[in-house]
C-alpha positions in Angstrom: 0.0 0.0 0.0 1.0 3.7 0.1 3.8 4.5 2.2 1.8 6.6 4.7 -0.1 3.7 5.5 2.4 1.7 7.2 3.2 4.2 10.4 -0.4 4.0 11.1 -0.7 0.5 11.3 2.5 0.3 13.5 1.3 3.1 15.7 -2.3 1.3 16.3 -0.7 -2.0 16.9 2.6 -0.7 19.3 -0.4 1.2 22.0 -2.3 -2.3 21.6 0.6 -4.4 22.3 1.4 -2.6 25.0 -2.0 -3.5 26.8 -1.8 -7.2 26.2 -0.5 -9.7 24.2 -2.3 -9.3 20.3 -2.4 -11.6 17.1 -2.0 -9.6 13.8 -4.3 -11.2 10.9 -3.5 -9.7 7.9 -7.2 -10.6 5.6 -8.3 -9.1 2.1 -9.6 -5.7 3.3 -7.0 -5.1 5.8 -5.4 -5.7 9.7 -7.7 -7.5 11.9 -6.0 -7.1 15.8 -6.9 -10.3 17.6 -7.1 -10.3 21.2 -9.7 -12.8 22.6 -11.7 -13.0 19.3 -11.9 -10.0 16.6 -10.9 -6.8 18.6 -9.7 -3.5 16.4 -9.8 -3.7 12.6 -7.6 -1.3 10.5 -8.9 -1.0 6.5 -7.3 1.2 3.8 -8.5 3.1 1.8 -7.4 5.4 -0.5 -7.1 8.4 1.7 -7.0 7.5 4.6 -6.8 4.1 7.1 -10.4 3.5 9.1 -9.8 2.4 12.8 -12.7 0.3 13.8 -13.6 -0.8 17.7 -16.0 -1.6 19.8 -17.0 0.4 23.1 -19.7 -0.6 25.3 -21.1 2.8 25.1 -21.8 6.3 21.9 -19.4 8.3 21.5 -20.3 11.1 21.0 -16.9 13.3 18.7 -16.7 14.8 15.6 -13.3 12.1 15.0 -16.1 9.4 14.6 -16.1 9.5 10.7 -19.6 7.2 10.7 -22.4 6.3 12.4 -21.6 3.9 15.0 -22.7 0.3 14.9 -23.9 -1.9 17.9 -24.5 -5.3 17.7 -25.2 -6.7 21.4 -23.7 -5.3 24.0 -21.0 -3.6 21.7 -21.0 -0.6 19.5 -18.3 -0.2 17.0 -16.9 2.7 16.2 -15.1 4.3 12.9 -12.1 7.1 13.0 -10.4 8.0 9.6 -6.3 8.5 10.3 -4.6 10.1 7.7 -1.2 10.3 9.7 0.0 8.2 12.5 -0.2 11.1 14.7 -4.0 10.8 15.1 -2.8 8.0 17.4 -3.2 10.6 20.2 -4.0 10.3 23.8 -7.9 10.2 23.0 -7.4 7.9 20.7 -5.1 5.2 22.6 -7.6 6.4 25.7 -10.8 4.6 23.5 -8.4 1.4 22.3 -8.0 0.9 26.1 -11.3 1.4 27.1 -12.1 -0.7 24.5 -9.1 -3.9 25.1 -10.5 -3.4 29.1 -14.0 -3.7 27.5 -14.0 -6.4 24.8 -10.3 -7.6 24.3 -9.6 -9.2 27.4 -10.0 -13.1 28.1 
């Protein structure tokens, strides 16, 4: 993929391996981050990469780039990163909540 894409990827996955031990899946469409079951999934596209994760509740933030899903007790989440600098503190605060949440055994 593009060159940009590649910084993003390792700046999701090296906050999410700090949390807990992860299993990287690379799949068709993109990066599916395994910890107990499907966790955070990272897609390209051609822009931009799309973080999605679950959170047990809405948030509600302009960064959310479409409407969120829920399926049971989860509802997942989509933020656009264009730079691996979008990995900010809020950001890496919501993939916690979220490993605390959903990605733990």
């Amino acid at each position: 993929g593009p060159s940009w894409e590649h910084p993003i990827f390792e700046a999701v996955l090296a906050h999410l391996e700090s949390l807990g031990p992860m299993t990287v899946e690379p799949v068709s469409v993109g990066i599916f981050i395994k910890s107990n079951g499907s966790f955070v999934e990272l897609r390209p596209k051609t822009k931009w990469v799309t973080l999605s994760f679950p959170l047990a509740r809405r948030l509600q933030t302009t960064r959310i780039s479409r409407k969120p899903i829920a399926s049971g007790q989860k509802i997942f989440h989509f933020v656009n990163l264009t730079s691996p600098d979008e990995v900010d503190e809020e950001l890496r605060g919501w993939l916690t909540e979220s490993f605390d949440q959903f990605g733990q055994s």
